[in-house]
C-alpha positions as CSV (number, residue, x, y, z in Angstrom):
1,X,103.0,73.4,115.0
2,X,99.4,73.6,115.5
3,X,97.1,73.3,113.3
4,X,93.2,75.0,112.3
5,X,90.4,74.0,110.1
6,X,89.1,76.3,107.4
7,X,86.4,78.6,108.8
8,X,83.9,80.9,105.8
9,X,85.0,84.1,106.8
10,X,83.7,86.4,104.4
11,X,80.8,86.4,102.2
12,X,80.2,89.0,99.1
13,X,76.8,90.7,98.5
14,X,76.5,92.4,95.1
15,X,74.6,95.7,95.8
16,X,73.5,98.8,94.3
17,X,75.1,101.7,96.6
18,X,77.8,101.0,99.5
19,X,75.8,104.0,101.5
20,X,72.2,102.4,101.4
21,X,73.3,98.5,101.7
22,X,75.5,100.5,105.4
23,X,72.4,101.6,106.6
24,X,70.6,99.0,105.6
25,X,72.6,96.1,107.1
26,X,73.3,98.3,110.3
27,X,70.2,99.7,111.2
28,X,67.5,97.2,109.8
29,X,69.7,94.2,110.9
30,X,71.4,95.6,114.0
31,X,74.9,94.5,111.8
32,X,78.3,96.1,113.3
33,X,80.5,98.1,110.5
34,X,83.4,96.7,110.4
35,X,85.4,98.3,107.7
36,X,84.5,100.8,105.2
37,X,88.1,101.6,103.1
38,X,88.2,103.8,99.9
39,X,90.3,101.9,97.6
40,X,90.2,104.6,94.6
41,X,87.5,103.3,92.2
42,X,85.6,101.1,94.9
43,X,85.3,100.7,98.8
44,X,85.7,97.7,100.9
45,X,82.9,97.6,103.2
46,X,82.7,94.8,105.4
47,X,79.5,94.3,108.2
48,X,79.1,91.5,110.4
49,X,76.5,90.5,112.8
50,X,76.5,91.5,116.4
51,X,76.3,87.4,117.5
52,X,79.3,86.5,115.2
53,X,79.8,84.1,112.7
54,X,80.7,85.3,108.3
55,X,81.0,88.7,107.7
56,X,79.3,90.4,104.4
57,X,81.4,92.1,101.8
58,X,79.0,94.7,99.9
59,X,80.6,94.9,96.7
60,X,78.9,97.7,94.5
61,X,77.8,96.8,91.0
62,X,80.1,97.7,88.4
63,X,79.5,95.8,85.5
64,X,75.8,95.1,84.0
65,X,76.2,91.4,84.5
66,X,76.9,92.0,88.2
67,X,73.9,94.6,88.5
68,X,71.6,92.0,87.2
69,X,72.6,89.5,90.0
70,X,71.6,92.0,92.6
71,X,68.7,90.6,94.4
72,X,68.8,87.1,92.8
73,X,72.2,86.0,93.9
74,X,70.8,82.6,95.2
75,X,68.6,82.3,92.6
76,X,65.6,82.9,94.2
77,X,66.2,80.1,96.9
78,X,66.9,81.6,100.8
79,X,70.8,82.1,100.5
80,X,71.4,84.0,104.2
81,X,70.5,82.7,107.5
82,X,70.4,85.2,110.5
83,X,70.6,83.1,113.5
84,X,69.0,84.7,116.6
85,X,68.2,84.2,120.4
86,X,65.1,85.9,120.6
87,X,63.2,85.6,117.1
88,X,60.2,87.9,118.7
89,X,62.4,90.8,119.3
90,X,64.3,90.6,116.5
91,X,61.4,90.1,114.2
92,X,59.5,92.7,115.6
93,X,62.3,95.2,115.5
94,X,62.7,94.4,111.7
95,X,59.2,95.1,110.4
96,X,59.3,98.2,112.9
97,X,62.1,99.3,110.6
98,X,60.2,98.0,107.7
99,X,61.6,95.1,106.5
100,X,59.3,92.5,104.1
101,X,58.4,89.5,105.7
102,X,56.9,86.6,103.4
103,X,55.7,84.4,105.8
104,X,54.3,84.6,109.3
105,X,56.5,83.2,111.6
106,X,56.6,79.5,112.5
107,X,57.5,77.0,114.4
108,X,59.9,74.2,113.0
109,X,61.6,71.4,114.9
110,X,64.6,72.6,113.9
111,X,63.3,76.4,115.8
112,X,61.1,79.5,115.0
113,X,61.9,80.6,111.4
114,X,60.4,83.1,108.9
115,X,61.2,84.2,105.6
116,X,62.3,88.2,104.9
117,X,63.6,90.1,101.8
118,X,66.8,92.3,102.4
119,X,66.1,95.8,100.4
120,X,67.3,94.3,97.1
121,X,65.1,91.4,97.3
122,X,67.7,88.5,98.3
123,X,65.8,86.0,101.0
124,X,67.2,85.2,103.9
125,X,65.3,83.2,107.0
126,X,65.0,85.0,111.1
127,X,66.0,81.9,112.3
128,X,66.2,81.1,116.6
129,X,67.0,77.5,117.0
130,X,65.5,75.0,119.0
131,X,67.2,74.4,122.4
């Protein structure tokens, strides 16, 4: 019998509206959606980067306690890490579709990184590794 490690497969995103966190993830991130599925009282929307790696489940707010976590669901500390192999195009392409940068971009021996709000205010870092 052979055997696998665990791998994070999915990851959950509280948000306001399934329709706007779509187009959001979709078109401002150049995400792939993967499965949108009306269950009755909620959908199960699923996007996942182009390049791979965890998918997003946007879960829609549906208690008050879950509606306050949207946009602070780290905390306030960068919880989401979008890896990329061209940071200029990527980053370019974002604030061309208007995303909120909070830092210029810089230059890290770890790779180029900058800091950028998704629409709700979550941070996540634009991240292309060093070679």
């Amino acid at each position: 019998m052979g055997s696998s490690l665990p791998a994070l497969a999915l990851v959950t995103l509280v948000v306001d509206d399934y329709d706007t966190a779509i187009e959001f993830f979709v078109e401002g991130l150049g995400f792939t959606l993967v499965e949108d599925l009306d269950q009755g009282r909620k959908r199960w929307v699923v996007v996942q980067p182009t390049g791979g790696g965890a998918s997003l489940v946007l879960a829609k707010a549906s208690t008050p306690q879950q509606t306050t976590a949207i946009g602070n669901q780290t905390g306030g500390r960068v919880g989401f890490f979008l890896y990329t192999d061209d940071f200029a195009r990527d980053h370019e392409r974002m604030i061309d579709y208007g995303i909120t940068f909070r830092e210029d971009p810089r230059h890290e021996p770890y790779g180029t990184v900058a800091v950028f709000e998704d629409r709700w205010g979550n941070t996540w870092d634009l991240l292309e590794p060093a070679n």
